[in-house]
C-alpha positions as CSV (number, residue, x, y, z in Angstrom):
1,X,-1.1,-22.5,11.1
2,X,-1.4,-19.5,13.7
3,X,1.4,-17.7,11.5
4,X,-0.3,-18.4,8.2
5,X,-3.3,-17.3,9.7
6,X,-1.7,-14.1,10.9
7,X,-0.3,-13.6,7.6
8,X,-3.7,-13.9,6.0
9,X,-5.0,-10.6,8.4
10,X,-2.4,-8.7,8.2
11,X,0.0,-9.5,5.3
12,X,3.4,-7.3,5.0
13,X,2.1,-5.6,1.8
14,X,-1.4,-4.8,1.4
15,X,-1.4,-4.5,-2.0
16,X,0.7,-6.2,-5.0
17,X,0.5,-4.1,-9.0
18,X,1.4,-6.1,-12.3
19,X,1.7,-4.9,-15.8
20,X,-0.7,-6.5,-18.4
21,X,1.2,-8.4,-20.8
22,X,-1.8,-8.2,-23.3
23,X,-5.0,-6.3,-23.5
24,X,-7.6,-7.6,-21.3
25,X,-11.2,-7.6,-20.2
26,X,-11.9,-7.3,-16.3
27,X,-15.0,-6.4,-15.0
28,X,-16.9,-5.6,-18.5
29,X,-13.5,-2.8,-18.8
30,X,-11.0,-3.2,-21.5
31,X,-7.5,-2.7,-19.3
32,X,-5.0,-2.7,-22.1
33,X,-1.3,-4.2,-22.7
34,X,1.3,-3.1,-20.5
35,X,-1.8,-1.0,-17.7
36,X,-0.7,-1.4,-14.3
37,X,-3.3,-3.8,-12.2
38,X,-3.3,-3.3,-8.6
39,X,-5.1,-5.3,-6.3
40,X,-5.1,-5.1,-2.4
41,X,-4.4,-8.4,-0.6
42,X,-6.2,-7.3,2.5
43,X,-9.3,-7.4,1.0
44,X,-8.3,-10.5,-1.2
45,X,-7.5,-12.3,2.2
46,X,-10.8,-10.9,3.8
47,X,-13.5,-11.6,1.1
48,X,-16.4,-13.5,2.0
49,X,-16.6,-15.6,-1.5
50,X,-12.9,-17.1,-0.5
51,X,-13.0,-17.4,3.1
52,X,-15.7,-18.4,5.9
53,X,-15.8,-15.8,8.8
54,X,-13.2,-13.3,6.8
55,X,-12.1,-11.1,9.8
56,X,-12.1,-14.4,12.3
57,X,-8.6,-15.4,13.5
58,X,-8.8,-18.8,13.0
59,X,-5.3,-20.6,12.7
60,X,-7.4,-24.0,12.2
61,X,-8.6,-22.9,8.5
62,X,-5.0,-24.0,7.4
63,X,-5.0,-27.3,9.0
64,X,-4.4,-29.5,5.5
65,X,-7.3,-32.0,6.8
66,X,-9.2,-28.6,6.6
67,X,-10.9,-28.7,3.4
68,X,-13.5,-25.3,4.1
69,X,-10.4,-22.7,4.0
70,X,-7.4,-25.0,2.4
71,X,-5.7,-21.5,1.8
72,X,-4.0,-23.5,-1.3
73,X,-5.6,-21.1,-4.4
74,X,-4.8,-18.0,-5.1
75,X,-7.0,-16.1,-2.6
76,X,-3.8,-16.3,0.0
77,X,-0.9,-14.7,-1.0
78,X,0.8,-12.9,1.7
79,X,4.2,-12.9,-0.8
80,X,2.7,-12.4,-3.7
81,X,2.6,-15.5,-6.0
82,X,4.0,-16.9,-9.4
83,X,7.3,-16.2,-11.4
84,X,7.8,-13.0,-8.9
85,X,6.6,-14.9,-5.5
86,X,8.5,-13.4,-3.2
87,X,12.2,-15.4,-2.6
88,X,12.6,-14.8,0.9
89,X,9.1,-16.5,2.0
90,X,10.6,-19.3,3.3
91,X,13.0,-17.4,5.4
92,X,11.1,-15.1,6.7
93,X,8.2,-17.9,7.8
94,X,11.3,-19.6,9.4
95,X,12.1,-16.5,11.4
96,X,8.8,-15.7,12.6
97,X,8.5,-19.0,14.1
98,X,11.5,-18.7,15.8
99,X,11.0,-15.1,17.5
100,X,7.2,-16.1,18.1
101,X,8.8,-19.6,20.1
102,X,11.5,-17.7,21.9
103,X,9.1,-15.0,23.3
104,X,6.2,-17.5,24.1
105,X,8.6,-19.6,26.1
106,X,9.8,-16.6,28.2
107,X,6.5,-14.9,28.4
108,X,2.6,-14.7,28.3
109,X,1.9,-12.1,26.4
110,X,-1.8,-11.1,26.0
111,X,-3.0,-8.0,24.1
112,X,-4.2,-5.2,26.0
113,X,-7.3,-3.6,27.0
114,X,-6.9,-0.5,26.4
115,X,-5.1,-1.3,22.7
116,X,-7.2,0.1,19.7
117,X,-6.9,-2.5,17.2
118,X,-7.2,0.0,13.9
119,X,-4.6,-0.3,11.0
120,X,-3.1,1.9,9.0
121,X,-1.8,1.1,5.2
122,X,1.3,3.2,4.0
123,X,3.2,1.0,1.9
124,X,3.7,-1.3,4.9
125,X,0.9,-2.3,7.0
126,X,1.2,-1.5,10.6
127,X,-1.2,-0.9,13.8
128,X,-2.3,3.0,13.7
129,X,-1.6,3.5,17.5
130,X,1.0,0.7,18.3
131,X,-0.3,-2.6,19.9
132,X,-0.4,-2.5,23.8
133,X,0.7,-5.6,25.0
134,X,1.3,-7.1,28.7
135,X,3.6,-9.5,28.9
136,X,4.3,-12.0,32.0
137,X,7.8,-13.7,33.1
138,X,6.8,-16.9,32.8
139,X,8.5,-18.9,35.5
């Protein structure tokens, strides 16, 4: 849940494009066959009309007994979604779990004061300054 949740602030790729495969009406605006659509899935995974408390990090909104925030429609899609979801999901949820588990069990890591929490979209999206972190041998 704390990774999906993660993944839902700050997905790998902020924004996802698709061709039209016919003409279409969006908005009141004629977008027609073959336009390139781009949507950001920041905002998608912030807006208020699909989630409750957008910019909270709340890992308990993907609890499946969680019916407020199920995250199950198509307002969360940190690897896109349909025929061209991304095919290394799976893996790469897998090996976030790992590193996450082998650094928690080593360390306490807290984020820290000084850190400006501001991000910055190229095509990835990344922390504009870094993220200042302490981190404490656990014994």
């Amino acid at each position: 849940m704390v990774l999906q949740e993660a993944m839902r602030l700050h997905p790998p790729f902020w924004f996802e494009n698709r061709n039209t495969t016919t003409e279409v009406e969006l908005g009141g605006k004629t977008i027609p066959r073959g336009a390139m659509v781009a949507f950001s899935r920041y905002s998608l995974h912030r807006h208020p009309d699909f989630w409750e408390n957008p910019d909270c990090f709340d890992p308990s909104r993907f609890d499946p007994e969680n019916r407020n925030n199920p995250g199950t429609s198509c307002a969360y899609v940190p690897f896109g979604g349909g025929p061209r979801v991304c095919i290394g999901r799976h893996f790469a949820m897998m090996e976030m779990l790992v590193i996450v588990i082998t650094v928690l069990q080593r360390y306490q890591v807290s984020v820290h004061t000084r850190d400006r929490h501001k991000m910055s979209a190229k095509l990835t999206m990344a922390p504009k300054y870094g993220l200042l972190t302490s981190l404490k041998l656990r014994l």
